[in-house]
N, C-alpha and C positions, 0 to 999 in steps of 0.2 A: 661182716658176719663173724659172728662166735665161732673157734674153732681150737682144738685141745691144748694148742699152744697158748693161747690167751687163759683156760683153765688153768691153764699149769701156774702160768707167771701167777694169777689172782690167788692160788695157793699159796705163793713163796709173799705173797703180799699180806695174805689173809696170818702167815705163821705168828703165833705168838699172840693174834689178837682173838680169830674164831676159835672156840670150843671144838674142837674134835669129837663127836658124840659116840655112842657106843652103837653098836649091834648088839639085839637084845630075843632071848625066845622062850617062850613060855610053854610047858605040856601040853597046859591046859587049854592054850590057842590053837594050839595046833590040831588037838581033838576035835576041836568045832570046826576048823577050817577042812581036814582030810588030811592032811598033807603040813611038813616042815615052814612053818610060820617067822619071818625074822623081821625085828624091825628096828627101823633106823627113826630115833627117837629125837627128832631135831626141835620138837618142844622143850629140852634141857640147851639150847641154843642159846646166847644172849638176845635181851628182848623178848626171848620164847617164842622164836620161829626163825625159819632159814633165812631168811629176809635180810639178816644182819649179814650174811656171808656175800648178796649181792651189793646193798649199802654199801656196805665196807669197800665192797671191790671197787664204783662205780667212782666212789665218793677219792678213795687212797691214787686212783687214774687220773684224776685230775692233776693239773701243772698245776702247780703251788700259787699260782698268781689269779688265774680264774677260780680254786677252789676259793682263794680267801675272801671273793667276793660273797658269797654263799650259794646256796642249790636250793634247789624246789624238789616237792614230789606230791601226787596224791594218790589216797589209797583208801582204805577203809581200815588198818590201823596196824598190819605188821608191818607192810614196807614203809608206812610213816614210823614206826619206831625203827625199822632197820637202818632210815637215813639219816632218824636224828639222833640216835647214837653214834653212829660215822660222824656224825656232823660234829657234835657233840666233843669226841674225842680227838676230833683234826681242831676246833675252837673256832669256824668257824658257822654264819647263820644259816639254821634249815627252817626254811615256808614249809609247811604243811599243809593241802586241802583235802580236809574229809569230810564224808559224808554223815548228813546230822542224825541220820539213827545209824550212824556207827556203835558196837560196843564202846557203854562209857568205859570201861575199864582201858581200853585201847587210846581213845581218845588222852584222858588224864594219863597213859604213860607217856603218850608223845610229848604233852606239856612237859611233861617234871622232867622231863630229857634236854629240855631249852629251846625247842620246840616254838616258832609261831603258828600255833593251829588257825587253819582258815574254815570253817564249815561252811557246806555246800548244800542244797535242796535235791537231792538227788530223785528222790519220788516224784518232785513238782517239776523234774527237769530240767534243771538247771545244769550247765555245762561244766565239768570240771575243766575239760582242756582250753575251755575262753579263762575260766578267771586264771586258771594256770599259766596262760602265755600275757596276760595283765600283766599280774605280776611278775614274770619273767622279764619284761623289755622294761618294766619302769623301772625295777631295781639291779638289772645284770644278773640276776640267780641264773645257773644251769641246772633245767630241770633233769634230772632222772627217771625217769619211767620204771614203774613197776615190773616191766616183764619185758619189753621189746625194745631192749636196751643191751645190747652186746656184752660189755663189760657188767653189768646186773647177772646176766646170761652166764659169761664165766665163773663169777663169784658163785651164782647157786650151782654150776657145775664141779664146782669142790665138796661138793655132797655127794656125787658119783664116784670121785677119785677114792674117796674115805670108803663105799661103800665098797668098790673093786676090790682095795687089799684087804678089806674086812672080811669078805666070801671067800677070798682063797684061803687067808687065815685059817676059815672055818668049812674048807674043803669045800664050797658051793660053787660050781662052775655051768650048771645050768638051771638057770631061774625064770622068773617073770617078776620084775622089781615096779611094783605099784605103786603109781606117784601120783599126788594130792594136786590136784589141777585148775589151774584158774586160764589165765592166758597165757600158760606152755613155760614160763621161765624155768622153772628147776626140772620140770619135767624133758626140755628140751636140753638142757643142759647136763642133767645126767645120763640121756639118751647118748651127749658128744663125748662127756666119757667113759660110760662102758662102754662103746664101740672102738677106743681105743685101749682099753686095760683091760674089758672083760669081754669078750665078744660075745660070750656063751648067756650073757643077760640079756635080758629083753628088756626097755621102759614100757612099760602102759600105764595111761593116763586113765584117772579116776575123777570122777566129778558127781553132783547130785542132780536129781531128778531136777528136768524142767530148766535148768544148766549145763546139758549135755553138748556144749558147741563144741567143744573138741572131739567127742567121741562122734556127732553127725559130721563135721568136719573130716576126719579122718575117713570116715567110711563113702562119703560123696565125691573123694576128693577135692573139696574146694571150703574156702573160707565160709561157712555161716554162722550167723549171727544169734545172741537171744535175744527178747524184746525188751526194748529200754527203758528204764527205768523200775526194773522190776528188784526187789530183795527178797530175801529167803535166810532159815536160819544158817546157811552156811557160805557165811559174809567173806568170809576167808580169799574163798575160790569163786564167786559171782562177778564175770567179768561179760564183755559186752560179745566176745568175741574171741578166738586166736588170734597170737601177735603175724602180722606180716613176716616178721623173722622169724620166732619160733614155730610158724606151722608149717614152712618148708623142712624145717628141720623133724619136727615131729613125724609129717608121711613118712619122709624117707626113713627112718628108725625106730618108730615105734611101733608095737603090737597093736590090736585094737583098742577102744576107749573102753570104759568099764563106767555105769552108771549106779547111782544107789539110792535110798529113799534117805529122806532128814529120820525116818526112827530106827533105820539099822546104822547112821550115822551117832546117833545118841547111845544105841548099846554098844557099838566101838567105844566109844568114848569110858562108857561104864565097865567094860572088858577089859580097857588098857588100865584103868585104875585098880580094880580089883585083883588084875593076876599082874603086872608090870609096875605098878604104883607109880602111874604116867597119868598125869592131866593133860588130855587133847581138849580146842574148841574141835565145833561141830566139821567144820572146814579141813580142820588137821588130822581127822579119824577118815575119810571118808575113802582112803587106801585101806585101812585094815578093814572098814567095811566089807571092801571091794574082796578082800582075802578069806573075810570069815564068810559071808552069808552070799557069795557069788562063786563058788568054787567051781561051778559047774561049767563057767567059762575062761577056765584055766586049764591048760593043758601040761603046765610044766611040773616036774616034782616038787620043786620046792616054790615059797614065794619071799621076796624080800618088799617090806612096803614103810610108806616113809610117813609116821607123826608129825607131821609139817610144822605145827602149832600150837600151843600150848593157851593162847589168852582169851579166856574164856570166863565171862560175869558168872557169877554163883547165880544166879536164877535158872540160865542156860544148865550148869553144871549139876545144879537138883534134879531139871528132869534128867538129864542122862543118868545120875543114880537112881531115881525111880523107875529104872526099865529092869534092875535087876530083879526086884522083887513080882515082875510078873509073868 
């Protein structure tokens, strides 16, 4: 199990190679939302999502002799660019398995990263974790997992470290810090370290409609599922489930989940451009969603919420600017 001492090290790992991202607040967000708006903008991230900070960790973990054989991962296209850049930049091979209506944009950066992209039928259901453990035993790769993966775990919880002395920085010692949620990795992970830097922050997990397995998770106490094989525009954070790892972790320290629709997902997106001059995908807004047009289920003065993601096709990214003009 992940725990702050493994953040810690993953930071003294990550120094030098992850971005540092800023704390970011806008008037004009904060008017829409009621209340003090901050947000931690990890679409300026390498890769252009947090994803590189658990890569890095999972990938730099490894003993020099098993990494050089290479790793595996699959994903639907940040943690496949978060691992093939770790990969990338240690020289050894990263497998890739994504799914075939992944964003092409996602897709093409994992290639041009060196990158052997494997696509997968994901609608027609086909399995990623069979041909993942395929190709795991015939070639010696060690796979990485997306989200319930310890060291992945630690790595996205150097997004929590950053965001602790950032609030104090800026005098915030009691928040609700809304985090962009698939299967719990960065969310549970900066749950492990504000409860050691900040105590006075809360994590709550944000997800989109019809994706809400973590916020019915959290509230049933028990692991449920969504139905399989399903996609939606917010590719980002559509996962099958909470991690076994990160959902113990999430009960115990997080607030409740927060849900939101894909079109107050798009005017996030079209908010953070206009007042912040931030390109979120639909996936990486769906915290400032959660901030702007859900306040009503916020109790705290301020909120701190996290831009996961940046890699988002222009097709995607036209409607989100056509939401301004209505």
């Amino acid at each position: 199990m992940t725990d702050i001492s493994m953040i810690r090290a993953a930071a003294e790992r990550l120094a030098g190679h992850a971005r540092r991202t800023p704390l970011l607040n806008s008037p004009f967000l904060d008017e829409i939302a009621g209340r003090p708006v901050w947000i931690k903008p990890e679409c300026l991230q390498h890769t252009g999502s947090f994803k590189y900070r658990g890569g890095r960790s999972a990938v730099s973990a490894l003993d020099p002799e098993t990494r050089a054989k290479g790793v595996i991962a699959f994903s639907s296209g940040n943690h496949a660019q978060g691992v093939a850049r770790a990969a990338q930049e240690f020289g050894v091979p990263a497998v890739i398995i994504m799914p075939m209506d992944a964003p092409k944009l996602k897709v093409a950066n994992t290639r041009a990263m060196g990158a052997e992209v494997v696509l997968y039928d994901r609608a027609g259901g086909e399995s990623r974790e069979d041909i993942g453990d395929t190709l795991r035993r015939e070639r010696g790769l060690t796979l990485i997992r997306p989200y319930d993966e310890p060291q992945v775990i630690a790595g996205q919880g150097t997004t929590g470290l950053e965001i602790a002395e950032q609030a104090r920085a800026e005098g915030i010692d009691a928040a609700d810090v809304l985090v962009c949620c698939g299967g719990g990795g960065l969310t549970s992970g900066i749950a492990l370290a504000l409860e050691a830097e900040a105590p006075g922050l809360r994590a709550r997990p944000c997800e989109p409609e019809a994706f809400d397995d973590v916020a019915r998770s959290l509230r049933h106490g028990r692991i449920e599922s969504n139905p399989p094989g399903a996609g939606g525009l917010c590719d980002a954070v559509l996962t099958p489930q909470p991690g076994d790892i990160t959902f113990p972790i999430m009960k115990r320290l997080c607030g409740p989940g927060m849900v939101v629709s894909d079109d107050e997902a798009l005017r996030a997106m079209a908010l953070a451009f206009q007042r912040l001059k931030l390109v979120a995908e639909p996936g990486g807004a769906v915290a400032l969603a959660a901030a702007l047009f859900h306040g009503a289920e916020i109790d705290a003065p301020a909120v701190i919420c996290t831009i996961s993601g940046g890699n988002v096709d222009h097709d995607i990214f036209e409607r989100a600017l056509e939401t301004l003009a209505e």
